[in-house]
N, C-alpha and C positions, 0 to 999 in steps of 0.2 A: 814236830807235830805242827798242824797249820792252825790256827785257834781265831774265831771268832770271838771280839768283846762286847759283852751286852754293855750298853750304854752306862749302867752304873758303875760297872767294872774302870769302864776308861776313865768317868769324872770321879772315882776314888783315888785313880793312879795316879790323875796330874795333881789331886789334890796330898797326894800320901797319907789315906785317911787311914787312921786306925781299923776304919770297918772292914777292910780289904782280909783277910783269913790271912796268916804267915804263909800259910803253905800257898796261896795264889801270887801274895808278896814277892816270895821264893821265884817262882816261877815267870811271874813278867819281868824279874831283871838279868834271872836268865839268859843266855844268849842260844838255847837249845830249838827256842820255837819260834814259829813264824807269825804274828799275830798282825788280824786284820780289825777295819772299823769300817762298819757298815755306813752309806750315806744317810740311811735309815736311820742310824745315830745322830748324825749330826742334824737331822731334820726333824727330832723329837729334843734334842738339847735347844734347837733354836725356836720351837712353838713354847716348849716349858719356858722360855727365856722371854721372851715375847710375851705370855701371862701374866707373868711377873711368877710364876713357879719355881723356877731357877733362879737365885741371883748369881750372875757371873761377874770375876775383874772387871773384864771389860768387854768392848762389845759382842755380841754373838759373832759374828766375819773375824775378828780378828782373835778372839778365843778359839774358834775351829781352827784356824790356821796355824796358832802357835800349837794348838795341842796336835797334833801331826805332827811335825817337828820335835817336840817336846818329848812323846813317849814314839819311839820308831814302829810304826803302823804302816800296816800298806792299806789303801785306800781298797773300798769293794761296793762300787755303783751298784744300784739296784738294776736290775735287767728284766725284761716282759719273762721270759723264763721261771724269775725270783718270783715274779708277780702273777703267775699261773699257779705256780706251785702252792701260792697262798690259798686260793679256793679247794684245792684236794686237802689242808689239813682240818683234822676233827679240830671243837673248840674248848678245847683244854685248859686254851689260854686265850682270857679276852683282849689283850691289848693289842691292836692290829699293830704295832711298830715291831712289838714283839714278835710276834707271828711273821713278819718278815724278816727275823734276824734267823726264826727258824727255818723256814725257807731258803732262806740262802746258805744257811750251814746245811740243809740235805742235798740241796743242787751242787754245793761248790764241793762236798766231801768234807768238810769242817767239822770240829767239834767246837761247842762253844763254853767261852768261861762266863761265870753265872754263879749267885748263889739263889738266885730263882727256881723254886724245885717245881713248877709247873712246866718247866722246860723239858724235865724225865720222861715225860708221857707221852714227847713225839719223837723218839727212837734215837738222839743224837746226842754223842758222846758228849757230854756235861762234865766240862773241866771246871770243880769248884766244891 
């Protein structure tokens, strides 16, 4: 399966946080799926970083860079596509970073991992 990570997802994994569910744990060390990270991720880890929201190791550039490396991701640029598709969803879900992770899992065919249940209400397979 090809799986989009919502953004807590990936900074639970590099962190190996308890919060992560077993059964999602199971699953990202897996070698069954395909799992992608939105640039949409790395562009809400570096504003909450940037607030002082986040505290990360070290700095945002070099934290995105090892966490790509670090949990095997393929990368997934946002596209005008992704960002058209954002105005056709109802508002379910206020967080526009979010609403683009949704977007991109209905344009790319993704389902995404999430323990976000506001993510059920726009039709895509919710690994979590």
């Amino acid at each position: 399966m090809r799986i989009l990570l919502d953004t807590h997802i990936w900074l639970w994994a590099l962190a190996d946080s308890a919060a992560i569910p077993p059964t999602l744990r199971d699953r990202l060390r897996s070698k069954r799926d395909t799992f992608f990270i939105s640039a949409a991720s790395a562009w809400d880890i570096a504003i909450k970083a940037r607030l002082g929201r986040l505290r990360l190791p070290i700095h945002p550039r070099a934290f995105l860079r090892a966490a790509i490396r670090d949990l095997p991701v393929a990368e997934l640029p946002v596209s005008v596509a992704h960002a058209a598709r954002v105005a056709e969803l109802p508002l379910h879900h206020r967080d526009p970073l979010d609403r683009m992770l949704i977007a991109q899992a209905q344009t790319e065919g993704l389902a995404i991992m999430t323990v976000d249940r506001a993510f059920d209400a726009y039709g895509v397979l919710v690994v979590g």
